[in-house]
C-alpha positions as CSV (number, residue, x, y, z in Angstrom):
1,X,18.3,17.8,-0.9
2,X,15.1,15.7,-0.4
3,X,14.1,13.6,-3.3
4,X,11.0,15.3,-3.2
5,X,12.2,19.0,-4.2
6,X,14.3,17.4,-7.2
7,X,11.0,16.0,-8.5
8,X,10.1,19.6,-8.3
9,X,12.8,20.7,-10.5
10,X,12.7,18.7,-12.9
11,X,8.6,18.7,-12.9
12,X,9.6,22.6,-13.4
13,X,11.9,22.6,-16.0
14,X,9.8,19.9,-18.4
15,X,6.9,23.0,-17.7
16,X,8.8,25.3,-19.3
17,X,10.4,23.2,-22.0
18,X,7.5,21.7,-23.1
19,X,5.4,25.5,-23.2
20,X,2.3,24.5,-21.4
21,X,0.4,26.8,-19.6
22,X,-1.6,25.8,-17.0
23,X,-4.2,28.0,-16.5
24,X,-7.0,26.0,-14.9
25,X,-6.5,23.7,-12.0
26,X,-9.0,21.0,-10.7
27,X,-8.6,21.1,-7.0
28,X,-10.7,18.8,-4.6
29,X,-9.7,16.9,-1.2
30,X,-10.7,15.9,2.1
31,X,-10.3,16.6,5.6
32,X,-10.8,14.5,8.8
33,X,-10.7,14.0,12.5
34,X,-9.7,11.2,14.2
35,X,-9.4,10.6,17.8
36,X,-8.5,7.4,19.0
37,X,-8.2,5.3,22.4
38,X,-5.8,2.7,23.2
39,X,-5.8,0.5,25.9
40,X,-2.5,-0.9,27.1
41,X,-2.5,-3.3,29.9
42,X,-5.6,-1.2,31.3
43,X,-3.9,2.5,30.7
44,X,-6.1,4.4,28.7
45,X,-4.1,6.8,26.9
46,X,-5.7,9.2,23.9
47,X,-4.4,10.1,20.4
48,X,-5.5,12.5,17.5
49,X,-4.8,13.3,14.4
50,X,-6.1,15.9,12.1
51,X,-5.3,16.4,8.2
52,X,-6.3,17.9,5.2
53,X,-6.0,16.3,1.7
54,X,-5.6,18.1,-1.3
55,X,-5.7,16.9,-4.8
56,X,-4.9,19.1,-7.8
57,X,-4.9,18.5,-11.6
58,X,-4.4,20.5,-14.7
59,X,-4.3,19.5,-17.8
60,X,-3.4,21.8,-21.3
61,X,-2.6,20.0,-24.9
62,X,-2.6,16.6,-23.2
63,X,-0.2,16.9,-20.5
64,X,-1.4,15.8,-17.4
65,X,-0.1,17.8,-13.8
66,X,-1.6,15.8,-11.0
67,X,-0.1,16.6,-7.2
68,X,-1.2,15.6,-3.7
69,X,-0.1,16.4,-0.4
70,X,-1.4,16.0,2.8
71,X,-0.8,18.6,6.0
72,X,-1.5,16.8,9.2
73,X,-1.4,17.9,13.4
74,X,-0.7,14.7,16.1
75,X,-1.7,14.8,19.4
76,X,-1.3,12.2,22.7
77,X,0.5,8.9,22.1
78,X,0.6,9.8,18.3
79,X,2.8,12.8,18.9
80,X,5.4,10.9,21.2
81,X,5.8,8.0,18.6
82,X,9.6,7.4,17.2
83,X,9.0,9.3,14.0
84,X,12.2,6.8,12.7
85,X,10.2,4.0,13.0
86,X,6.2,4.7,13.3
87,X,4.2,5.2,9.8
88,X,2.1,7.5,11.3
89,X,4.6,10.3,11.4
90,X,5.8,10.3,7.9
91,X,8.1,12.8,6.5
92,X,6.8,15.2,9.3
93,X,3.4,17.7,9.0
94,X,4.0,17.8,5.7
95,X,3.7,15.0,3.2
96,X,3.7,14.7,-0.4
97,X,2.1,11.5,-1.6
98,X,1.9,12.0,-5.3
99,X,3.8,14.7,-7.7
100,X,3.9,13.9,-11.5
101,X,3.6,15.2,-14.9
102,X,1.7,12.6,-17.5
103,X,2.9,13.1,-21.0
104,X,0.8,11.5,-23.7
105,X,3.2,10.4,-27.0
106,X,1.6,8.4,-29.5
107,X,0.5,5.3,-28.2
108,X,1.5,5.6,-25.1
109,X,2.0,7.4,-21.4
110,X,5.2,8.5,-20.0
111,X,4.7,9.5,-16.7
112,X,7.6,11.2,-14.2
113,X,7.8,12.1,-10.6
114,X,6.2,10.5,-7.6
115,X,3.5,8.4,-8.4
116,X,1.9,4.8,-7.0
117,X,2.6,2.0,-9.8
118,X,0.0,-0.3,-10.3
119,X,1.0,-3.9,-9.3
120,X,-1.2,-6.8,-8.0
121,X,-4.4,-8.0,-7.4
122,X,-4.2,-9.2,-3.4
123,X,-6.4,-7.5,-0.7
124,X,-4.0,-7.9,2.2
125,X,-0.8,-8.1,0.3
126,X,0.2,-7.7,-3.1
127,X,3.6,-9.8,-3.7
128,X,4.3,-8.6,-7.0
129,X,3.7,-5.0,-5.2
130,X,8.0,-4.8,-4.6
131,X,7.8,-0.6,-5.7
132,X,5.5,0.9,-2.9
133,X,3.5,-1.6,-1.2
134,X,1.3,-0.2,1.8
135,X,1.3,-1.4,5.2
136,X,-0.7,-4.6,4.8
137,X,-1.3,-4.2,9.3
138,X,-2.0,-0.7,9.1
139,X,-5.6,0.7,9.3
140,X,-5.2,3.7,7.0
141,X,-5.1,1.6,4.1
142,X,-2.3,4.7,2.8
143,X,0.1,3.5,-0.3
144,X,3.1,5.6,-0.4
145,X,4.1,7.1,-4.0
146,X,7.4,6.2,-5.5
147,X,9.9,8.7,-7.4
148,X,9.6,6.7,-10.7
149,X,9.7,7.3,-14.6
150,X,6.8,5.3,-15.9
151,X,6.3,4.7,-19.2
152,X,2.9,2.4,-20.5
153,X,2.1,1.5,-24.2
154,X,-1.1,0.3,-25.4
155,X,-1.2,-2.7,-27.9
156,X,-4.9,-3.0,-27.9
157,X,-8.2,-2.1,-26.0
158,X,-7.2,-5.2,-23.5
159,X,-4.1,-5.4,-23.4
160,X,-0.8,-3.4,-22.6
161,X,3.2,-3.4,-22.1
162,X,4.6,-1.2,-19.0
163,X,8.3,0.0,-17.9
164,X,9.0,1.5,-14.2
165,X,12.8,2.6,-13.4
166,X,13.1,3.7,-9.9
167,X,15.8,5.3,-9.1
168,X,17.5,4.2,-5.6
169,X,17.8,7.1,-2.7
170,X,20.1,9.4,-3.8
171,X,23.2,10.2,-0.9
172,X,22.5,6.2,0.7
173,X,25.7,4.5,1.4
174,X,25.6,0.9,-0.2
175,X,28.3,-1.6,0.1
176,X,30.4,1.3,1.7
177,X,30.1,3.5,-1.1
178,X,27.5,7.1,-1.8
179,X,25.0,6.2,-4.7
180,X,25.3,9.3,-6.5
181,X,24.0,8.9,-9.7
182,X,24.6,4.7,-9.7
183,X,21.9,3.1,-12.0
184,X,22.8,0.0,-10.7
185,X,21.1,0.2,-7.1
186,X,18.0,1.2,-8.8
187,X,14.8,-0.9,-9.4
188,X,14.0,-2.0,-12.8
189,X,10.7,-3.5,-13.7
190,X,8.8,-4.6,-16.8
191,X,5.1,-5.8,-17.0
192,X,2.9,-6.8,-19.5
193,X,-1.0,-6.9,-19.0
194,X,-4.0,-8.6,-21.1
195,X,-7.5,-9.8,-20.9
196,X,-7.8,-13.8,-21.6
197,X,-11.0,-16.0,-20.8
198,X,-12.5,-13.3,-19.4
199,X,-9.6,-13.1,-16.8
200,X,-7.0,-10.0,-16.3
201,X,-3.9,-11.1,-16.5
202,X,-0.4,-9.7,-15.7
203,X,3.2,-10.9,-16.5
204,X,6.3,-9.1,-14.6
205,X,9.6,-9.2,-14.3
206,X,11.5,-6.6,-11.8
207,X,14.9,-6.1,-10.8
208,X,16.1,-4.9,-7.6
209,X,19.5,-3.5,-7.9
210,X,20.5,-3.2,-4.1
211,X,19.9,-7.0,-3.3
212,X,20.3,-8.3,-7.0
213,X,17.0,-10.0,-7.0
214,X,15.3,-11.0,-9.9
215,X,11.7,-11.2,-9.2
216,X,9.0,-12.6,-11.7
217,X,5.2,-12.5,-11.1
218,X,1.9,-13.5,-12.1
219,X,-1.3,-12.1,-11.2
220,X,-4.7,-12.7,-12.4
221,X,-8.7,-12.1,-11.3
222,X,-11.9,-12.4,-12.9
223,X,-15.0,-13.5,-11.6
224,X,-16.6,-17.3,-12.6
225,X,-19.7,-17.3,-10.0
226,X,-17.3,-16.7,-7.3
227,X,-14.7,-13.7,-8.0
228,X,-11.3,-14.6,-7.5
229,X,-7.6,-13.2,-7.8
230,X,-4.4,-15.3,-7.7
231,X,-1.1,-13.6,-7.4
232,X,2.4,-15.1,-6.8
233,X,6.4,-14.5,-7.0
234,X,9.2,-16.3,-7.6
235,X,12.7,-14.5,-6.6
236,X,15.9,-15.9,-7.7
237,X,19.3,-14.6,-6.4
238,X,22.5,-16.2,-7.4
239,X,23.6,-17.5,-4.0
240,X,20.3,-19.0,-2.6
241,X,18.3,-20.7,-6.0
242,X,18.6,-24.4,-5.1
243,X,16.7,-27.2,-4.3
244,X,16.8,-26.7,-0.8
245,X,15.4,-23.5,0.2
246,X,13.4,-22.6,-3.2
247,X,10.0,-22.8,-1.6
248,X,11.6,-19.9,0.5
249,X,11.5,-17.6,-2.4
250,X,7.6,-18.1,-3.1
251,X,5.3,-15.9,-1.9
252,X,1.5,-16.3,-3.3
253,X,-2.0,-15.0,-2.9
254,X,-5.1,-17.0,-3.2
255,X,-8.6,-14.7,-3.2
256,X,-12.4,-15.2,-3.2
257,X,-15.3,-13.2,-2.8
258,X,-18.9,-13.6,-3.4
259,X,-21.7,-11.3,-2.9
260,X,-25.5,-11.8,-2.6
261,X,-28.9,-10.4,-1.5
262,X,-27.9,-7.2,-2.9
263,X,-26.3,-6.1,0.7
264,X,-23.5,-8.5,2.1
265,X,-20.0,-9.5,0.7
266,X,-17.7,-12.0,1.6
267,X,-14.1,-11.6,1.2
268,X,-11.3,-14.3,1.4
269,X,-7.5,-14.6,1.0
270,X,-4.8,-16.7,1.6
271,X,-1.1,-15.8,2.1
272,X,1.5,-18.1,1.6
273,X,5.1,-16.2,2.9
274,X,7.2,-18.8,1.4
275,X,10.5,-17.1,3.2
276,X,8.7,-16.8,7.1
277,X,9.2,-19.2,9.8
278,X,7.5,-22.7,9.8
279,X,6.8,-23.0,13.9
280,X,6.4,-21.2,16.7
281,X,9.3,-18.6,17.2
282,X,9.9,-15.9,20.1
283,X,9.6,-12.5,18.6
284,X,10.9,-9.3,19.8
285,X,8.7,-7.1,21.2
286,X,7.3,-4.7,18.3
287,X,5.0,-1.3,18.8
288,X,1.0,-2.0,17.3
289,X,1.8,1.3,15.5
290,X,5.2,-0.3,14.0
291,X,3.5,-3.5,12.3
292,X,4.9,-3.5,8.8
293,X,5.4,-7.1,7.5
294,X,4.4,-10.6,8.5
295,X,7.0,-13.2,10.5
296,X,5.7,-16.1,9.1
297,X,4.5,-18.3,6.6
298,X,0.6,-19.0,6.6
299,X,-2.0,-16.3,7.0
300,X,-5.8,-16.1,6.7
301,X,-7.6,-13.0,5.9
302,X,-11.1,-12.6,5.6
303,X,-13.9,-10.0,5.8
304,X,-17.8,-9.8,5.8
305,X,-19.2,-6.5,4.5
306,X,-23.1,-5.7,4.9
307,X,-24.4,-2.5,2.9
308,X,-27.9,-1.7,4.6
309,X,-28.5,1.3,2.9
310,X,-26.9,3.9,0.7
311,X,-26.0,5.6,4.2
312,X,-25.4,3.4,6.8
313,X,-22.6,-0.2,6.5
314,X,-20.5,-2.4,8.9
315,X,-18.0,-4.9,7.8
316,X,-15.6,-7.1,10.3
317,X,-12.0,-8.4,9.3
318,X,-10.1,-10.6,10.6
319,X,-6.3,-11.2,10.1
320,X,-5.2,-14.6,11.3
321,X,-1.7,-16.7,11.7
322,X,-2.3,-20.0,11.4
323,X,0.9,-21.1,12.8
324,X,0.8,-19.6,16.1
325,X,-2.9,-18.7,16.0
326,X,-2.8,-15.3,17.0
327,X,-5.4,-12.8,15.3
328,X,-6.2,-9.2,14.8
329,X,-10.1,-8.3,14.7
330,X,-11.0,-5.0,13.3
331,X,-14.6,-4.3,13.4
332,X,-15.9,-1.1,11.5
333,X,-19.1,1.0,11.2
334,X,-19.6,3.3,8.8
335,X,-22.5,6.3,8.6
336,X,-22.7,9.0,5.9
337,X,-24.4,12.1,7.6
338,X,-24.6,14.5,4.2
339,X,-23.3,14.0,1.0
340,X,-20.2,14.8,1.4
341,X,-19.7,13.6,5.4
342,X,-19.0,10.6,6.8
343,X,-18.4,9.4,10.1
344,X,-16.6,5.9,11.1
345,X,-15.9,4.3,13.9
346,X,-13.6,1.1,14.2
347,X,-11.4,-0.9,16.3
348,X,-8.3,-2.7,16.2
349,X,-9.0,-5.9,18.9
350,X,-5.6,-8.0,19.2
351,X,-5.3,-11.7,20.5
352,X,-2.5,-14.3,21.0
353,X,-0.4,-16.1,24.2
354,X,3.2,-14.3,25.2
355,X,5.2,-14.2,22.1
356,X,2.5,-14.6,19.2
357,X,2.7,-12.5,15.9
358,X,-0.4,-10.3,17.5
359,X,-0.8,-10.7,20.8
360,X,-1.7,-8.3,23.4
361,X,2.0,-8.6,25.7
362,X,4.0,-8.5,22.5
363,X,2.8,-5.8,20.9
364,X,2.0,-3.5,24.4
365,X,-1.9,-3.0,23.4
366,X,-5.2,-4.8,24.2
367,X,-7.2,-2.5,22.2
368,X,-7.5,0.1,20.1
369,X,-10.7,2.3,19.1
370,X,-11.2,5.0,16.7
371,X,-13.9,7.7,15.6
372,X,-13.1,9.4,12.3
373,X,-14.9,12.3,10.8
374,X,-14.2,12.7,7.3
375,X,-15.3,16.2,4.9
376,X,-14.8,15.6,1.1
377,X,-14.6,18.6,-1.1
């Protein structure tokens, strides 16, 4: 039974046991169209995808029903991807990204079912992000919900404790053995959040049962002239905290960003990937579709943003290793026709010698370029 459906059930059953009726239902979306080209070692082949969005929420005597699911068609190179290993494909044409109930108690939120749990502050990565991070290479930008029970109580206006338990898959064989009902292989995180010197602030602690890491984080942003954010891990296991490898279990973010004449912004960041290699390594080859994580150990992002008008923007990024110098450029212009259409069209423009992170041979693509219609409702 997929993990999904039992989030149903019990979604279901705390319905009826609590006696709500839901009798209004706040439904919007979106829909879009996007057809893409790739270029690999000059075959032009062509993709599509079309999907429609739909958020719903209801609320009666404070509990809060909130679902979203997306239905999507693939077409071209999109369609023949391995759906084991691509992102794109997902559970199938169907795909549930969030289904939870929100139960206000007192002076706090319990929250059960699939839901995204807020962790980090990092634009391309988000280390303390260990629940349902997205794919920090992949244009769409989607983060994945997590079947979770969430619970967050509120000590002030500023400041607030939180509690996650995720429970791990249900019928997957670790260390030879089904985990069937077996807290132990679950994640457990605690988190505790405040406002200080003008500065957000966050404290975590997780554990993750199946590699029996303890993982503590700090993250924090405000703005002083410049805005900035500054996020970092430290993750001890039993059999590798020692002198000689600890800078392998840091992982850190370092952010700035600085807007001006009312229309351009500047964004910065720096990864440090405290367990990725320190030279120049051969890499297997890797589908652009299949990028999911970075191989080494310094990274540059950065991105400039110009707003001309309330309908019309362009921004470029740029994703960098500074080890073996290979880089991702992903220019972007947006245009919004009515009110509720827009229409962008981007690229995905890779570089790098032979073996690099994000070069061209490696990853079997020159190019990629995309037109995407999108109808909000």
């Amino acid at each position: 039974m997929k993990a999904y459906t039992i989030i149903f059930f019990v979604i279901t059953f705390a319905l009826i046991s609590y006696n709500v009726s839901y009798s209004e239902i706040d439904l919007s979306g979106s829909s879009y169209n996007e057809t893409s080209l790739i270029n690999q070692e000059g075959k032009i082949r062509y993709g599509n995808r079309s999907a429609i969005h739909l958020n719903g929420i209801s609320e009666a005597k404070g509990v809060k029903l909130v679902s979203e699911i997306e239905l999507y068609t693939l077409y071209g190179y999109l369609a023949s991807a391995n759906p084991s290993s691509t992102e794109l494909l997902k559970d199938g044409q169907f795909y549930i990204d969030r289904l939870y109930m929100k139960f206000p108690v007192y002076m706090f939120d319990l929250t059960i079912g699939k839901q995204r749990i807020p962790r980090g502050t990092g634009l391309l990565y988000r280390p303390t992000d260990k629940f349902n991070k997205p794919n920090p290479l992949s244009l769409s930008g989607r983060k994945e919900g997590v079947n979770a029970l969430f619970a967050k109580a509120y000590i002030d206006d500023l400041s607030a404790f939180e509690l996650a338990i995720v429970p791990a898959d249900t019928y997957r064989k670790i260390d030879g053995e089904v985990n069937l009902g077996k807290l132990k292989y679950s994640k457990f995180a605690g988190r505790y959040t405040a406002n200080f010197l003008k500065s957000d602030m966050g404290l975590s602690y997780q554990y993750n049962g199946d590699d029996k890491e303890h993982i503590f984080g700090l993250e924090t942003k405000g703005d002083v002239k410049l805005g900035y954010h500054v996020e970092g891990t430290l993750t001890y296991k039993h059999d590798s905290f020692d002198s000689e490898n600890i800078d392998a279990l840091f992982e850190s973010v370092f952010g700035l960003d600085y807007s001006f004449a009312g229309k351009w912004i500047i964004l910065g960041e720096y990864f440090y990937n405290g367990d990725g290699f320190v030279e120049k390594t051969t890499l297997p080859a890797r589908g652009f579709s299949q990028l999911d994580d970075f191989n080494y150990k310094h990274y540059l992002y950065s991105q400039v943003i110009y707003k001309h008008s309330i309908f019309l923007n362009a921004s470029i990024l740029a994703i960098l290793n500074l080890l073996d110098r290979s880089l991702i450029l992903s220019p972007n212009i947006g245009y919004t026709l009515f009110q509720n259409i827009n229409l962008q069209i981007y690229s995905q423009i890779f570089y790098g010698n032979n073996d690099d992170e994000f070069s061209p041979k490696r990853l079997g693509i020159n190019q990629a370029y995309y037109t995407k219609l999108i109808i909000k409702f």
